[in-house]
N, C-alpha and C positions, 0 to 999 in steps of 0.2 A: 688193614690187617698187616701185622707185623711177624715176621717168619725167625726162628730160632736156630740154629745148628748146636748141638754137643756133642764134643769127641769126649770119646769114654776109654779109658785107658783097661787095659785084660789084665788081672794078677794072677789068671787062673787057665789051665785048659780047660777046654771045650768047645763044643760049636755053637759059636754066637751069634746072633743075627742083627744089624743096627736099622734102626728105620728113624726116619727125621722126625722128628714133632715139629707141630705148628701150632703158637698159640695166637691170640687175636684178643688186643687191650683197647680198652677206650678212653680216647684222648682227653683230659677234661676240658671243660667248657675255657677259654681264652675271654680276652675283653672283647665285650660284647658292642659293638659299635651301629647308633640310631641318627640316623638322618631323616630329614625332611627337604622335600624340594621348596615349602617354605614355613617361615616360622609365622610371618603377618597375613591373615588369611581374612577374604571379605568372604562373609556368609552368603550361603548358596555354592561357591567356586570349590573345586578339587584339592587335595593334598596327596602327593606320593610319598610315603613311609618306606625307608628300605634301613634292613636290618641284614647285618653281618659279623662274622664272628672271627677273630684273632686266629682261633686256634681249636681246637676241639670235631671231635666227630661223633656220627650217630645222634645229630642234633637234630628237633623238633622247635618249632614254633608255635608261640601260646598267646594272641593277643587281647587285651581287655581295654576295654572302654569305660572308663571306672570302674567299676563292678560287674559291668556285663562283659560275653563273652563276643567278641568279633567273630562273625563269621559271613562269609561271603555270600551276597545277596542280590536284590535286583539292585536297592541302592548303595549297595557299599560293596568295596571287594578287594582281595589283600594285597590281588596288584597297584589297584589305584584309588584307595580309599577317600571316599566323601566325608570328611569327617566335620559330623556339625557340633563338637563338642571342644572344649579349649584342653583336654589332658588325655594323654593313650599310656594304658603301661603293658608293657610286652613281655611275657616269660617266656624260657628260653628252658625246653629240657632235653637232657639228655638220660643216658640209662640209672645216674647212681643220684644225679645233684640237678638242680635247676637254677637258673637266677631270674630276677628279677628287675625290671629298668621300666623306669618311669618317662618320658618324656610328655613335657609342657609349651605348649603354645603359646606366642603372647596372645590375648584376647582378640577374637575377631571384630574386624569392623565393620558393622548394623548399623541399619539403620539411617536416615532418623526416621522415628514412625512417630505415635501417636502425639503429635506437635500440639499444646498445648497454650492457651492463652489465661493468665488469671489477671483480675484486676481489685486491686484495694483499697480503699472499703473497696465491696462490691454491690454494689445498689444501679438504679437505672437514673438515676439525676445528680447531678452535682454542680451546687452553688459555684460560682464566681474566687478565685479566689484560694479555692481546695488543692489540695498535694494529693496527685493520685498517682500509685505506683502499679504498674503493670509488669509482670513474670513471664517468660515464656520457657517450655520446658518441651524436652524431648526422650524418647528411648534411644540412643547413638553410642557408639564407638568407632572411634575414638569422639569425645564427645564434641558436640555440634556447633557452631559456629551460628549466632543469632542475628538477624536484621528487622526490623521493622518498617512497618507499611503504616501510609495512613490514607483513609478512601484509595487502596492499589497503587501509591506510589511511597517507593522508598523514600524511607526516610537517610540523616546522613548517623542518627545514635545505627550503635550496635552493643551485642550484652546480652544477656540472659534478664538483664533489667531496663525498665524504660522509666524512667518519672516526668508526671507532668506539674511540675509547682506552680501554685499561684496560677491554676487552669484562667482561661477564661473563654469567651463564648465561642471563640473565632476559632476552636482546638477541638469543638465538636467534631464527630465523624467515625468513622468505624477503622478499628487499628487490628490490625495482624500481622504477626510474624511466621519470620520463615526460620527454620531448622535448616543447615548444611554441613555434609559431612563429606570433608576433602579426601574421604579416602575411596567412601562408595560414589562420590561425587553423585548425590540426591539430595533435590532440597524437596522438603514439604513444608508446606502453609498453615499454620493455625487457623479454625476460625473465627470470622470477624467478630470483636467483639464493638459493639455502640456505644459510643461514650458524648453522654448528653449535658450543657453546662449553661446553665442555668444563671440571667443576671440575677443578681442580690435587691437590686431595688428596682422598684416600677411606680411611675410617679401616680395611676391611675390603679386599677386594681393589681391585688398582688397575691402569689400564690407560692404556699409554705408549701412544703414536699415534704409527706413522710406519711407514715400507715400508725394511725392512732384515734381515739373516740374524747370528742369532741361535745358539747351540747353547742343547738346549732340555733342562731339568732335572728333577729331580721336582718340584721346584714353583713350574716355568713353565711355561706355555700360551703357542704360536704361535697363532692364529686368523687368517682372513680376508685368508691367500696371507702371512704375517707382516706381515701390518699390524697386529694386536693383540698387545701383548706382554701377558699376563695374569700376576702374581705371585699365586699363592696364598698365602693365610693369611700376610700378609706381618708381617714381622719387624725389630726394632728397626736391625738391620744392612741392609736393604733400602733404605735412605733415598738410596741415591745415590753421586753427582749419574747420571744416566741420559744417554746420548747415542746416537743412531742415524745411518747413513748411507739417504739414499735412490740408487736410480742408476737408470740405462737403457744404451741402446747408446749414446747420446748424452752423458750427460751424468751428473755426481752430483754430492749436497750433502749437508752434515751438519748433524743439528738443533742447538740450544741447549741446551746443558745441564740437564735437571731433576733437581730436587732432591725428595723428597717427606718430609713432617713425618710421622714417625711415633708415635703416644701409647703411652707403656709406663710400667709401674709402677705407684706405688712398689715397691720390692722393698730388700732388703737394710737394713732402719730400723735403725740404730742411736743407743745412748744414750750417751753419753761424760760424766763428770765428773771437774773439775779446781777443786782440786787430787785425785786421784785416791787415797784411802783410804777405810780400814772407816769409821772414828770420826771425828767433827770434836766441836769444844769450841763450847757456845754463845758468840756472838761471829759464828761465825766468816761467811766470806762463801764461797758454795760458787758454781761453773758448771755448769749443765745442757747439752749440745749433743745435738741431734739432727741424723742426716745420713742420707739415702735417694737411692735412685738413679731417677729420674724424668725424665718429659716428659712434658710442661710439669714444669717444679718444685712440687715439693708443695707442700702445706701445714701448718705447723704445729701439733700441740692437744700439751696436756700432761695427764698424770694422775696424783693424790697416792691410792695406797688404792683404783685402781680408779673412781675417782671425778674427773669432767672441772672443770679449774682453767678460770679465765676467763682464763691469759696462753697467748698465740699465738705462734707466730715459734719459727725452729729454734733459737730458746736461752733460758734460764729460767733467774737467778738467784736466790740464796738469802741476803739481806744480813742481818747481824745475827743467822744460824741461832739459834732456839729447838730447846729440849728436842720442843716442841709439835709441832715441824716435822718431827719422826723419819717415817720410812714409807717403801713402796714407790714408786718416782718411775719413771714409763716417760712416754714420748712415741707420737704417734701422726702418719704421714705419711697424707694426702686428694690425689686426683689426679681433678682436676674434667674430665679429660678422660675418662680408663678407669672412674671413679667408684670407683675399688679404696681401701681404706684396708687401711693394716697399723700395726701395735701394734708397737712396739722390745719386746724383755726388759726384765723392772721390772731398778732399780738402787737398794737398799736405802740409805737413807741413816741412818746412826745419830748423834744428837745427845747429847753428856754435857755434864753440868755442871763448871765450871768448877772447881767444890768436891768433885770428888768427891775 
């Protein structure tokens, strides 16, 4: 309240009486000044708001919560507000005018919660071989800091991603990541997921992976609603390439081509010479070939008389033929995968003299 005097000057007689007037102005509103005791707030924790004013009187207080009204409660209250919300804006009235102020927090930091593990493709087997990428994902702020596990122990990746290229069987096992968040200092675990890896070839029976319909033979096996296709005692013609379809009511895909290596042999060793006759003249220069049908390719040995020569390789010549050199000549194919060897029929070679 602000008090007035006026002197009034008389141009006139009479009897005059003065009495003070008082009037009473209201101040308008000044800068309106907002604080927070903090601006980085972990969720759950308190914040004090304090609001003051430059200048002005007969002021009220008006706060909102976006749109809603603040008002003091069990959990919230204007001396020390819980504020689970990232914006407060505060009006500010007085008798003729009001204003308005927004204040903004930076985003609170949550979290991490529902830790998540995804892997791509996502299927339950994977061949020898495959690029498999794994995602982990969280709900966080500031956001989470990621590590990976495998069967419970850290790994040294870290990332929001993990890839495993060119898997192979030894990388089986169940992987999960952890979410960390350096501010709420919480970590939480995804869970595990199983990642199964599967060789590519099996020298005795072998088993395609995938969900598809098949007609089934005598020496195939459906197993496991036809998710197993099983070849029995599989055979050099069984190699492929194998393709499956998967579907549903929704949708279907087809897999990648497999191909599978199958070990047979040798079988069929033969011994060829050329020039091809009974007699050769010493002098002469002869060719040995040896050929077998194999996988992997064989190996070469030779034999003079039953008796192992130290030259290797599917061909042996004879330069300069002596008499000495006459005998039984056969070859022998080795298949280091089946470990079979087989013998060709000997091919007599008869050496004369020149003089005869």
């Amino acid at each position: 309240m602000v008090s007035f005097f006026v002197t009034v000057v008389i141009f006139h007689e009479g009897n005059f009486s003065i009495k003070p007037l008082c009037f009473t102005t209201t101040e308008p509103v000044g800068r309106v000044i907002l604080t927070a005791s903090s601006r980085d707030l972990v969720e759950f924790s308190s914040v004090r708001l304090s609001c003051s004013v430059s200048s002005g009187s007969s002021v009220s207080f008006f706060w909102l919560n976006g749109s809603s009204e603040v008002t003091a409660n069990l959990t919230m209250s204007l001396d020390a507000c819980h504020i689970p919300s990232i914006s407060m804006q505060l009006t500010i009235h007085h008798s003729e005018s009001s204003v308005i102020l927004f204040l903004c927090f930076n985003q609170l930091s949550v979290g991490p919660e529902n830790t998540l593990l995804t892997k791509s493709p996502s299927q339950e087997n994977y061949l020898e071989g495959s690029n498999i990428r794994l995602s982990c994902s969280a709900v966080s702020n500031p956001a989470a800091l990621f590590y990976w596990l495998l069967n419970g122990s850290l790994l040294s990746d870290t990332g929001p991603e993990f890839r495993l290229i060119n898997v192979q069987m030894s990388q089986s096992g169940n992987y999960s990541c952890q979410a960390f968040n350096n501010q709420t200092m919480i970590i939480q675990t995804s869970q595990p997921s199983f990642i199964s890896v599967l060789s590519k070839f099996e020298e005795k029976d072998s088993d395609v992976e995938c969900t598809e319909t098949l007609s089934v033979s005598a020496v195939v096996q459906l197993t496991d609603g036809n998710a197993n296709l099983t070849i029995v005692s599989v055979t050099r013609y069984d190699r492929g390439p194998y393709k499956c379809d998967a579907f549903n009511a929704l949708s279907h895909g087809s897999s990648d081509p497999l191909l599978l290596s199958i070990s047979f042999g040798p079988e069929n060793t033969l011994l060829a010479k050329s020039p091809s006759q009974e007699n050769y003249l010493e002098g002469s220069n002869i060719r040995l070939s040896c050929s077998a049908v194999s996988n992997p390719a064989a190996l070469f040995y030779w034999l003079l008389n039953g008796s192992l020569l130290s030259d290797t390789g599917p061909e042996f010549r004879l330069i300069n033929v002596q008499m000495s050199q006459s005998g039984n000549y056969s070859c022998q194919a080795f298949n280091n995968q089946t470990m079979i060897i087989q013998t060709s029929q000997p091919s007599f070679i008869s050496v004369l003299s020149k003089f005869e």
